[in-house]
C-alpha distance (Angstrom), angle and dihedral (degrees) to the residues before:
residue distance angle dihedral
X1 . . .
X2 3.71 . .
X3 3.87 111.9 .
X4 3.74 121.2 -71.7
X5 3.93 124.8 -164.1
X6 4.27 91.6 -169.4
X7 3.54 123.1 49.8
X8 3.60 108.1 -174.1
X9 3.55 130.2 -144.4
X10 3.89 120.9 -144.2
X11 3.61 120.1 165.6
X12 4.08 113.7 -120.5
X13 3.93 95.1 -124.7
X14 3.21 91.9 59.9
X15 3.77 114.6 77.3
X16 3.07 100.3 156.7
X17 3.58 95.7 72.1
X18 3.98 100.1 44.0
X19 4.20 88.8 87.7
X20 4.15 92.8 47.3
X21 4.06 84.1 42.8
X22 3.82 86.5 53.6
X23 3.66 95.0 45.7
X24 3.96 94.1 42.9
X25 4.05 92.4 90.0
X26 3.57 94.6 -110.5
X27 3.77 106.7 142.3
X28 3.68 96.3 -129.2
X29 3.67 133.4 9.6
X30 3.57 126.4 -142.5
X31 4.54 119.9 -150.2
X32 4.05 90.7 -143.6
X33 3.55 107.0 -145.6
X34 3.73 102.9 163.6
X35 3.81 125.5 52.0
X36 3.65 93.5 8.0
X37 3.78 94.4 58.0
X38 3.66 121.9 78.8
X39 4.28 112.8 -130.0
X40 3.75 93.6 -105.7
X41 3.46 99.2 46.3
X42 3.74 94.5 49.6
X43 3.71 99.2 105.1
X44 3.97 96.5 38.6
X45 4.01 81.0 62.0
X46 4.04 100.2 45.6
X47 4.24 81.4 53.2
X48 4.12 91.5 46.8
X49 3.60 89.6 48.9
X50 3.41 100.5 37.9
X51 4.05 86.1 54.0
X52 3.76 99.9 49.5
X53 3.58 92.4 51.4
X54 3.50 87.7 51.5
X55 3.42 84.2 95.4
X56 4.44 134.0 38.2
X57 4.32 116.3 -98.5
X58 3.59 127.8 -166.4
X59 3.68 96.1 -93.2
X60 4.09 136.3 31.4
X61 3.37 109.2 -68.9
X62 3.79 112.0 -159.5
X63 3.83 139.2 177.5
X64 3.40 137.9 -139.4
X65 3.82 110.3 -153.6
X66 3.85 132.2 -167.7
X67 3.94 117.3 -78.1
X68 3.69 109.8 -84.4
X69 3.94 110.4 -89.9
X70 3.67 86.8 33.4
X71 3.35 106.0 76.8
X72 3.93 103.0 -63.4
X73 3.65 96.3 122.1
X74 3.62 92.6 58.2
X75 3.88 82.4 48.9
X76 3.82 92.4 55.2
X77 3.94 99.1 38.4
X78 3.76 90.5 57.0
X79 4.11 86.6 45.1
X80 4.16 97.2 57.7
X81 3.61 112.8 110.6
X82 3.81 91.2 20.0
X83 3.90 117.6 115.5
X84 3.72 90.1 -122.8
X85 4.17 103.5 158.0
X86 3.88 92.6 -143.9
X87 3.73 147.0 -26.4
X88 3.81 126.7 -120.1
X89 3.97 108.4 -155.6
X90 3.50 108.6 -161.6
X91 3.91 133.1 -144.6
X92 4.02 80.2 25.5
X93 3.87 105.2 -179.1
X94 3.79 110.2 155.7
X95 4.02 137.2 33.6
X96 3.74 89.2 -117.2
X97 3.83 93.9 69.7
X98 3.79 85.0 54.1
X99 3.84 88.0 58.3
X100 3.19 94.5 49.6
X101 3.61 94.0 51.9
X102 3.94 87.3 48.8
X103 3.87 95.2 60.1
X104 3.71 96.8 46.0
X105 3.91 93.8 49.7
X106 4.15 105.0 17.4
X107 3.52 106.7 -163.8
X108 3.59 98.4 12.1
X109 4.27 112.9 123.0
X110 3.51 108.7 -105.8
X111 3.96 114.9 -156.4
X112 4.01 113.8 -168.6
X113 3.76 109.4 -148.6
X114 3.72 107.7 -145.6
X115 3.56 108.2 -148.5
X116 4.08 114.8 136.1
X117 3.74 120.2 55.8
X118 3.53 97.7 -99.1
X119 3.54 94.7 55.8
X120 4.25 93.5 51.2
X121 3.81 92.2 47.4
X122 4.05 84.3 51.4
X123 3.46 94.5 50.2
X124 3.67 111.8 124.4
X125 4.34 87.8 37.9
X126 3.54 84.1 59.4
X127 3.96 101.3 45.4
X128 3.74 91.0 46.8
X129 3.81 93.6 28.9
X130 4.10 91.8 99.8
X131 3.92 139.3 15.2
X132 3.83 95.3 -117.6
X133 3.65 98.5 58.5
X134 3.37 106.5 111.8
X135 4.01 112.0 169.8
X136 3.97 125.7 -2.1
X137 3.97 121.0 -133.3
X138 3.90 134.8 -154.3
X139 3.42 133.3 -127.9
X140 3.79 122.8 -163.9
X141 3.67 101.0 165.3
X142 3.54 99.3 65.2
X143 4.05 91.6 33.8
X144 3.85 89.8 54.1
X145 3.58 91.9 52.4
X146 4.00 94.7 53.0
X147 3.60 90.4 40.9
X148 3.77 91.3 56.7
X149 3.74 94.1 -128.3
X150 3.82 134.5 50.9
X151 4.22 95.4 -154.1
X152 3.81 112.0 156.8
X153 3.55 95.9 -117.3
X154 4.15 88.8 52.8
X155 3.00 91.8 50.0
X156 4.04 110.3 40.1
X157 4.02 87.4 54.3
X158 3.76 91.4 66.7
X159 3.16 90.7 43.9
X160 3.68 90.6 55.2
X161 4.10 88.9 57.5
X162 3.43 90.6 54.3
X163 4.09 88.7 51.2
X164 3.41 90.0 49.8
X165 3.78 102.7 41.6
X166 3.77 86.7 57.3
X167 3.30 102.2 52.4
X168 3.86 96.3 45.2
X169 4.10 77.8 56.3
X170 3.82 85.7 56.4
X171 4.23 77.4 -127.6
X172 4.29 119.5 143.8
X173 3.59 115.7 -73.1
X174 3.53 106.5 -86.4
X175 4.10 127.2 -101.3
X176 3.97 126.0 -111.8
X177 3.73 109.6 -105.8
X178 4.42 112.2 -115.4
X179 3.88 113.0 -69.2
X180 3.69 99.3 -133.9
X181 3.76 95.8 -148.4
X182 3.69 91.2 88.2
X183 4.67 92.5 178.4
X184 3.58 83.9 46.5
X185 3.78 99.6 94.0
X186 3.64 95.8 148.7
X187 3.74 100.8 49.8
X188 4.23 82.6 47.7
X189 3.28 90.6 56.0
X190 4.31 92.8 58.2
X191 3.58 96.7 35.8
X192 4.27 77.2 58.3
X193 3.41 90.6 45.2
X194 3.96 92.6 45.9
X195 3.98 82.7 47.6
X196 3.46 101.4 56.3
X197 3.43 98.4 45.8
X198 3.98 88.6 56.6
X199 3.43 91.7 56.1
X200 3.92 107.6 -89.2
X201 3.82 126.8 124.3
X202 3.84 126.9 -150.3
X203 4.05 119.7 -20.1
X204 3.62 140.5 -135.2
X205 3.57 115.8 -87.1
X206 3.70 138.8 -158.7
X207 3.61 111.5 -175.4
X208 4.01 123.4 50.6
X209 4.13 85.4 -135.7
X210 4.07 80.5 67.6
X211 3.41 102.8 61.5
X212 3.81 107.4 68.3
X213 4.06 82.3 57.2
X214 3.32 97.1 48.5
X215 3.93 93.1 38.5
X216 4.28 95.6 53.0
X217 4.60 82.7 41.9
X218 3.70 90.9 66.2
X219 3.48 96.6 40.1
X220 3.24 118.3 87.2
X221 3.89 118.4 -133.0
X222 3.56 132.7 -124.2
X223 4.46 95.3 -91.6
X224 3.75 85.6 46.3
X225 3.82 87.5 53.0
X226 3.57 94.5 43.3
X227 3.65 97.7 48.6
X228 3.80 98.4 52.5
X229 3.69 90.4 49.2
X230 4.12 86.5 52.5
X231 3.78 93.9 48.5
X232 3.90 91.2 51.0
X233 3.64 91.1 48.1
X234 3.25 96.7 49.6
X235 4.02 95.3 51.9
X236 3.77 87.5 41.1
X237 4.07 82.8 60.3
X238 3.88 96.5 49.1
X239 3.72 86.8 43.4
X240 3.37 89.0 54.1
X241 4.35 94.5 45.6
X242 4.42 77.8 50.6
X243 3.65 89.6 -108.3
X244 3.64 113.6 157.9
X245 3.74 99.8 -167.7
X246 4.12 117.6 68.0
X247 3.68 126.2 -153.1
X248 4.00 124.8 -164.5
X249 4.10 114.8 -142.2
X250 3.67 90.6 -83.9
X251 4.04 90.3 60.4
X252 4.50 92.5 -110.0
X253 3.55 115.4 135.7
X254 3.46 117.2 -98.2
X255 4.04 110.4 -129.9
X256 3.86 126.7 -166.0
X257 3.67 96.3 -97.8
X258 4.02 94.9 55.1
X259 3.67 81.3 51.9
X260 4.03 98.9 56.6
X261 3.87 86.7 36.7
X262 4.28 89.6 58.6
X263 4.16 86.5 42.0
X264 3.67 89.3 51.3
X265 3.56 100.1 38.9
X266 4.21 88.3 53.2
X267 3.84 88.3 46.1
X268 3.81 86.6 56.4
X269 3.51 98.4 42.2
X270 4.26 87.2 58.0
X271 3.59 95.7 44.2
X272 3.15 91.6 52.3
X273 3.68 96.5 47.4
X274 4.46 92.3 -120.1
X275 3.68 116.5 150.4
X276 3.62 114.9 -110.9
X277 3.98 98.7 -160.1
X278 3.52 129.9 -137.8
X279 3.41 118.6 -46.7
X280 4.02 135.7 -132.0
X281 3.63 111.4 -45.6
């Protein structure tokens, strides 16, 4: 999958919001088929997801299915054949769900969500556990409530395994899990900001009015642009004059990892169609 800053959230019994959920400018969408879903509607949502994706959309349409032993294979049976982009198994604690996963969808991504301790402190088994994972994903809802507490601190170091893990991989850089506070636009917007500069790109979303915030957070502006494309000049330059030692505007050394950080902010920036400015004149 190409990278996605919104991953939205539509609940599986209700289909008649999967085509406004596709059309809402969220990068992906995800068919929720798991906490979102009431017991006795469970199967009435595997058949309404199963049916829209039937056919392609405009943008990714993904699933989340139940965990594995409780009731995700039915989930993925009714999925094969379906042009579902990926499947995020939740609760994922051991490679062996992964391969599961694999045979009942070959081919199809598989994104473990990492939400119970067991899961976080298996990380980097899990994101190298099977060739179709392609990105891992953390949950802090769930993990709070198993931990017995949801404090910041708790909570950011697990999400710093899961950074980590998925990087070691050489997988995407990991989503933000949902902020719950779905009228609180302003305080999503800095806990995306707070995000990205840890490390994270995009988040799960619940609510279509969260996407446009999340979208323009994980896009990097037009002085963001501008600035990475000066620093990379100006190292190409003193390259160039066989200096070994670079130097931003402001006269600091330029190490390898502000160098990666302007590449990838630039490759961001024109996947995601920003403006990058004019450069140095």
């Amino acid at each position: 999958m190409r990278a996605v800053r919104s991953w939205l959230y539509v609940p599986g019994d209700r289909p008649e919001r999967f085509a406004k959920a596709v059309d809402s400018g969220a990068d992906a969408v995800v068919i929720d088929l798991e906490d979102a879903v009431a017991p006795a509607r469970k199967e009435a949502a595997r058949e309404a997801a199963a049916a829209f994706l039937s056919a392609g959309h405009p943008c990714p349409v993904c699933v989340r299915v139940n965990p594995l032993g409780g009731g995700g294979e039915d989930d993925l049976a009714a999925l094969r054949g379906t042009h579902i982009a990926a499947v995020r198994l939740p609760k994922c604690e051991r490679p062996g769900q992964l391969a599961d996963a694999g045979r009942s969808l070959p081919g199809v991504p598989l994104i473990p969500l990492l939400e119970t301790a067991l899961g976080v402190e298996r990380a980097f088994a899990l994101a190298t556990g099977h060739p179709q994972v392609a990105g891992l994903a953390f949950g802090a809802g769930d993990l709070a409530a198993e931990l017995g507490t949801g404090h910041r601190d708790v909570l950011d170091a697990a999400g710093y395994r899961v950074l980590l893990a998925a990087a070691a991989a050489r997988l995407p850089r990991p989503p933000m899990s949902v902020y719950p506070a779905i009228k609180d636009l302003d305080g999503l917007k800095a806990d995306c900001v707070r995000g990205l500069e840890r490390g994270f790109l995009g988040r799960s979303v619940v609510h279509p009015a969260q996407v446009p915030v999340v979208n323009a957070a994980f896009t990097p502006d037009c002085g963001e642009l501008a600035a990475a494309r000066r620093l990379l000049e100006r190292v190409e330059s003193a390259t160039a004059h066989g200096s070994g030692a670079w130097l931003d505007v402001d006269g600091n050394l330029v190490d390898a990892a502000a160098l990666r950080q302007a590449r990838a902010r630039l490759a961001t920036g024109v996947h995601f169609g920003a403006e990058g400015g004019p450069g140095p004149t």
